[in-house]
Each structure stands twice: as C-alpha cells, then as structure tokens.
N, C-alpha and C positions, 0 to 999 in steps of 0.2 A: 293675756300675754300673747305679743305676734308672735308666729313661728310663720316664719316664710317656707315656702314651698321649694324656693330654689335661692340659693346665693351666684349673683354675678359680680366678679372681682377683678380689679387690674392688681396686677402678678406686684407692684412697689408697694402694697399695705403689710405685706410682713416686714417691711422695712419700719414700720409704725408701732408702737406698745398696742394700742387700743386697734390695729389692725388683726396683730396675734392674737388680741384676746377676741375678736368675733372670730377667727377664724376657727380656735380654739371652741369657742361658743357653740357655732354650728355645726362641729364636725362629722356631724350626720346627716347635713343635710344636703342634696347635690348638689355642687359648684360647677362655674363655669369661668375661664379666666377671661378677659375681655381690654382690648388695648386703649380704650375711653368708656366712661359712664354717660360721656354726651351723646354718643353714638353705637347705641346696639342695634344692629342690623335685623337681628331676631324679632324686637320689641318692633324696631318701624314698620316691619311689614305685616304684622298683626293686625286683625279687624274690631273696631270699633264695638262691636260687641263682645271683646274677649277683655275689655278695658278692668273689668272686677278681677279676672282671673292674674292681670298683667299685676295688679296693685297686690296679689298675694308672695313677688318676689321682691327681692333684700340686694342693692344693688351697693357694692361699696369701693373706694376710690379715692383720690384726695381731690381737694377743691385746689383750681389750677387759679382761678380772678378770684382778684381780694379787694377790688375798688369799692371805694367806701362812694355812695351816694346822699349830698345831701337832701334832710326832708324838713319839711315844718310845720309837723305833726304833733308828734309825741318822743321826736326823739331829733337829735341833730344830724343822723347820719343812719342809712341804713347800708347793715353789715353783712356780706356774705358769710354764713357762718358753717356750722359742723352738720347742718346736712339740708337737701329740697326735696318736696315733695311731701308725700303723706301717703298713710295707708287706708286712711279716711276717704270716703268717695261724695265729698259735698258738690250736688249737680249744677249749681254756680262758681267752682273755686277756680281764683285767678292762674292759680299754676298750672291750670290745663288749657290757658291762654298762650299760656310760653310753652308749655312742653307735650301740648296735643296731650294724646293718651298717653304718654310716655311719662302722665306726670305720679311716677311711684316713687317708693320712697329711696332717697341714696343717703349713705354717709360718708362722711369724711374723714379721714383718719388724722390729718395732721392737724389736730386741733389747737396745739402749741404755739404753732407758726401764727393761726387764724386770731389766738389770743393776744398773745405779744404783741400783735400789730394793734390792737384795740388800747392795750394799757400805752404803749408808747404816743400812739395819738393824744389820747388821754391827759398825760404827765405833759405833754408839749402846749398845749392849749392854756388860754388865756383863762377862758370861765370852763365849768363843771359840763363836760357833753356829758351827754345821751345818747349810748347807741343799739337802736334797734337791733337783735342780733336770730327775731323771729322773723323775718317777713316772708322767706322761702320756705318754712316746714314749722310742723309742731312741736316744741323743742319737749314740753313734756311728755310727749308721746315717744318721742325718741329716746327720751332718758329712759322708757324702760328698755330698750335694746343698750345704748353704750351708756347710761349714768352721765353721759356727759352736761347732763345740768348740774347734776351733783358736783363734779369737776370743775366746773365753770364759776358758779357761785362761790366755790369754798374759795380757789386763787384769785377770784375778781377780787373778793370783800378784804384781800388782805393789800392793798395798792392803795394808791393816796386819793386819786382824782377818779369823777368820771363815776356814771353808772348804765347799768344794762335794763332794757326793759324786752319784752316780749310777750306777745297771746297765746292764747292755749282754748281751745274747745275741749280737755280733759281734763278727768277730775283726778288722776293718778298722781297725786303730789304728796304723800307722807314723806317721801326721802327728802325733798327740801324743807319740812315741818321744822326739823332739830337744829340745820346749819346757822352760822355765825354768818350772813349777811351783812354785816356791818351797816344794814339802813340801804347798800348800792343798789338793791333790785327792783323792779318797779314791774309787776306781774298783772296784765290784763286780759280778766276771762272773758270773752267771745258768748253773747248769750241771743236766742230768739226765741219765739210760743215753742212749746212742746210740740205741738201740731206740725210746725217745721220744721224741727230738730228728726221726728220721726218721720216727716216725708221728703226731704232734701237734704239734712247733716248725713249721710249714712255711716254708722261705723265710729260715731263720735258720742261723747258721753251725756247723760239723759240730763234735762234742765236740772232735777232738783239733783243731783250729786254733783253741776257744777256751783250749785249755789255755796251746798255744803264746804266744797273745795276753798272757794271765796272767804267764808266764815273762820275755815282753819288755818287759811294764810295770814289773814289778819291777826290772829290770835298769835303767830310767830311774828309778824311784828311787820310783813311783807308792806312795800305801798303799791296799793290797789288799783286799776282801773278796769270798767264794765265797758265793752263793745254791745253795742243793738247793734247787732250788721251780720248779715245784710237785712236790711229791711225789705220787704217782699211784698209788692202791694198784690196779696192773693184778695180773693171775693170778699173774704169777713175781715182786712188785715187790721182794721180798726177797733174790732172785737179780740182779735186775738192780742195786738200790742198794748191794748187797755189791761188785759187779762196780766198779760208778761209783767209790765210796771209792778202790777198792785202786788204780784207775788212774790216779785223783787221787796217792796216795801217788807212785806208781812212775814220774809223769810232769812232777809241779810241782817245778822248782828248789830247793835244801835251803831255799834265802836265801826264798822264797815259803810252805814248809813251818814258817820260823822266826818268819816274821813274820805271815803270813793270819789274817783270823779268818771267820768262819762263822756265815751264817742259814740257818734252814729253815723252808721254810713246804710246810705242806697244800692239797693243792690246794681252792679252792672250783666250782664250777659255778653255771651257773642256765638256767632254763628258754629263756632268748634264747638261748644258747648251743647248747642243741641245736635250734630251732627250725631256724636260721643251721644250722649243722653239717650235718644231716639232707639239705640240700637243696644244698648246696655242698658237702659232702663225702660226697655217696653212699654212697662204699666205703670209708670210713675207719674205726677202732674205735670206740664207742660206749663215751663218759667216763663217760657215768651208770649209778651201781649204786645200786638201789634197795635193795638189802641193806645197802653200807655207807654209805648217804649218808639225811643229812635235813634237811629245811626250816631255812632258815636267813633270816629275812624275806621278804619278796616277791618269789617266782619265784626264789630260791634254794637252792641244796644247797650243806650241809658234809661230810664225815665226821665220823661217830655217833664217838663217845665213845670205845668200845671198841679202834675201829680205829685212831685218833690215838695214843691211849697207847698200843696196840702197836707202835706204827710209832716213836715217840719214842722207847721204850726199846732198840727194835733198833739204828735208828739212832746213839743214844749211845753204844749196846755199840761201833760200828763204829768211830765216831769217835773214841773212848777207845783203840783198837788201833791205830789208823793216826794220829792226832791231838793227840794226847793234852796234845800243849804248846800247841793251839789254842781262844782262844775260841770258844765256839758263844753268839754274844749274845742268839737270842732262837730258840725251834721256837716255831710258831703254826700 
C-alpha cells in the first residue's frame, strides 16, 4: 500500500466528497496547499536524481481539460480521467515525455463531472463507444488510494450505452472481483519477460501475479486484453519474448486463452528519458541503442525500420504457435 511521504493540495478539494475523504485519509501526513497541480515550483527545480524520491509524494487537485481525443486503437476516444501519473518508475514511460520528472502521481477529485461527461457522450452517440479512461495513470493502482475504479465501474455498469476499457501493470484487483459490470469493462493487462519487468518496470507487479490477475478477472466475467509493450529489443530479446509467449500459453486459463485478444507495441524513448534515467538510475541498463533507434520528432527515438519488421515477424511466428485463435489488433 502507498503512503506518500507528503501530500500537495489545492485548498477547492474539500469542496469534493472524495477530496475530504483523502484528506481525512492522510491526516498525518505533511500537507502542503498549492494553487495548481500543473505547476509546483518546489517539484521544477528539483534534480533529476531526486526523481524516485519526487514519485514518493501524493499530489491532489481537480482536472481542469476534459477533451476527449479521438483514437483507433482500442477505444474511440481517449479520456482524461481521475488521475496522471504513477508511482511506478518504468524507465521508458511516456508520461515523463509530458511531464519531465514531474511525472508522479496526482488525483482528481471531481470525478462526477469527469463521469457524466463520458456517459452523456455515450447516450448521444449513434453506435456503442469505447472510452479509454487509462491512458495518463494506472487506474488500478490508484484504486487502492481513492477506490475510484470501484466507483467508476459500479455507476458505469448501470447506464444504457458505451463502455470503458483501460491497462494496468498491477495485479491489486480483488475489489473489482465481486462488482456487477454489466459486460461494459474491457480490462488490458500490460505484460513483458520478468527480466524486464525487474530491470525497467520498477515498483510494478511481478509477471506471474499479473497473470494470476488476468485469470481472476476472467473468472468475474471481465473482457480481456494482453499488452507486449513495450517490446525492448535488449541483446537476448528474442529468447526472452519466446520465453514470455510460452508462459503466457502454459499459465493463462483455457476460458482466457479462448477469449483474449492482443496488442503489441515497440518501445519508443527520448532524450528526457535518459537525461532522468542517467542520474536516478545510475546502475540500471542503458535503453538507448544508437544502432537500432532513430529520431522520431523532438528529442525522440524509435526503432529503425529493419528492426521493427524483424521483431513483428518473429513475434507473429510466436503467436501463430501458441495463439493462434487470438486476435493480435494492432503491433505499432
């Protein structure tokens, strides 16, 4: 369970239920009032090696933009939702693209507002959306601070149209086990080798307890989807993502085997990334290969061409053997 080291707040979440109740929550723990969560001045001028220690505070707030983004992925729109960030420290994740090291965890307290607007979009629409409602933080990881997936799930599943989906790198999902879903949630676990998970997820849950996770949601009746992403072409990446498949085969429920489908994504980088990295993780592996990666707009890395199509084609090979009644909806 987090325990933050410090709570930073703007003074309108007592105006909120779920603002009273963190505050109520932490009341031991030092607070600081702050007139923006976009802008702590404390947190900007901090040095890239205090990044671990920044991701041990609790920053909370209301979300001010609500624009909906559309995607044509896995969902029809992606949603700003009840909180960004994470307390996880994965040394490729994108929200330390947006938010530098600043990228720790905030919540939102008017989650009301953020909902409403999702089910009225919803009811107004012609076919059934989809709306992402993870793409800035780990919403399971968050539920254990505000329950708010618990919240979210139980009033979504009771509305007519429309469903939510979202990823998760954690395996902390009993509290969603028992809810009345109504079929609307569409929950996709996040997975790569153990090898990766223990030398770049930091602070995220171990492969085989998110398998286990996967097995138990199915069992509640959840529908499923598996992330391989990022893909990471390290020295053995071919031994290790043969390794991943087969353990996925040998370890996910038939009923999860019959019905899962599957993304894959390559990893990106960028130059914040290793700035950050270098200085907070001293002795960690070094993501950037200047052999397989190239500029991808400002201060970015992808992998070069060559290495993506070989990694796609292996991959298929794998997942054609052990998969083969699964969609794979999108490699990118």
């Amino acid at each position: 369970m987090f325990k933050p080291d410090a709570i930073y707040f703007e003074e309108n979440i007592e105006n909120y239920k779920l603002g009273k109740e963190l505050l109520e929550k932490y009341k031991d723990i030092p607070k600081f009032v702050i007139e923006n969560h976009n802008n702590i001045e404390e947190m900007r001028k901090k040095q890239n090696s205090d990044f671990p220690q920044m991701k041990r505070n609790l920053i909370i707030g209301t979300r001010k933009t609500h624009k909906f983004v559309e995607n044509h992925k896995t969902s029809d729109f992606l949603v700003p939702y009840t909180s960004s960030g994470c307390t996880a420290m994965c040394m490729y994740c994108y929200l330390v693209c947006n938010y530098n090291k600043c990228a720790y965890l905030r919540l939102f307290v008017n989650r009301e507002e953020m909902l409403d607007k999702i089910i009225k979009t919803a009811n107004k629409a012609e076919k059934n959306l989809i709306f992402e409602i993870g793409s800035n933080s780990d919403l399971v990881l968050e539920n254990t601070i505000t329950k708010n997936l618990v919240w979210t799930i139980e009033n979504f599943a009771k509305t007519d149209k429309g469903k939510l989906t979202f990823p998760t790198k954690f395996d902390m999902i009993d509290d969603l086990l028992p809810l009345n879903h109504n079929g609307k949630i569409v929950i996709r676990m996040s997975v790569n080798p153990e090898e990766i998970i223990n030398k770049v997820e930091f602070g995220t849950s171990r492969l085989k307890q998110r398998v286990e996770a996967i097995n138990k949601l199915q069992e509640a009746g959840y529908e499923l989807g598996i992330l391989i992403a990022p893909v990471i072409f390290v020295d053995n990446w071919k031994t290790l993502y043969s390794e991943l498949i087969e353990y996925l085969y040998n370890n996910l429920s038939k009923e999860v085997k019959k019905n899962v489908f599957f993304e894959i994504i390559f990893m990106t980088y960028s130059y914040v990334h290793m700035a950050i990295n270098q200085e907070a993780f001293p002795n960690a592996i070094n993501l950037y290969n200047k052999e397989l990666m190239t500029g991808r707009g400002k201060g970015k890395y992808m992998y070069k061409d060559f290495i993506k199509k070989e990694g796609e084609i292996f991959l298929r090979e794998k997942m054609e053997k052990f998969f083969k009644n699964s969609d794979i909806i999108y490699i990118v």
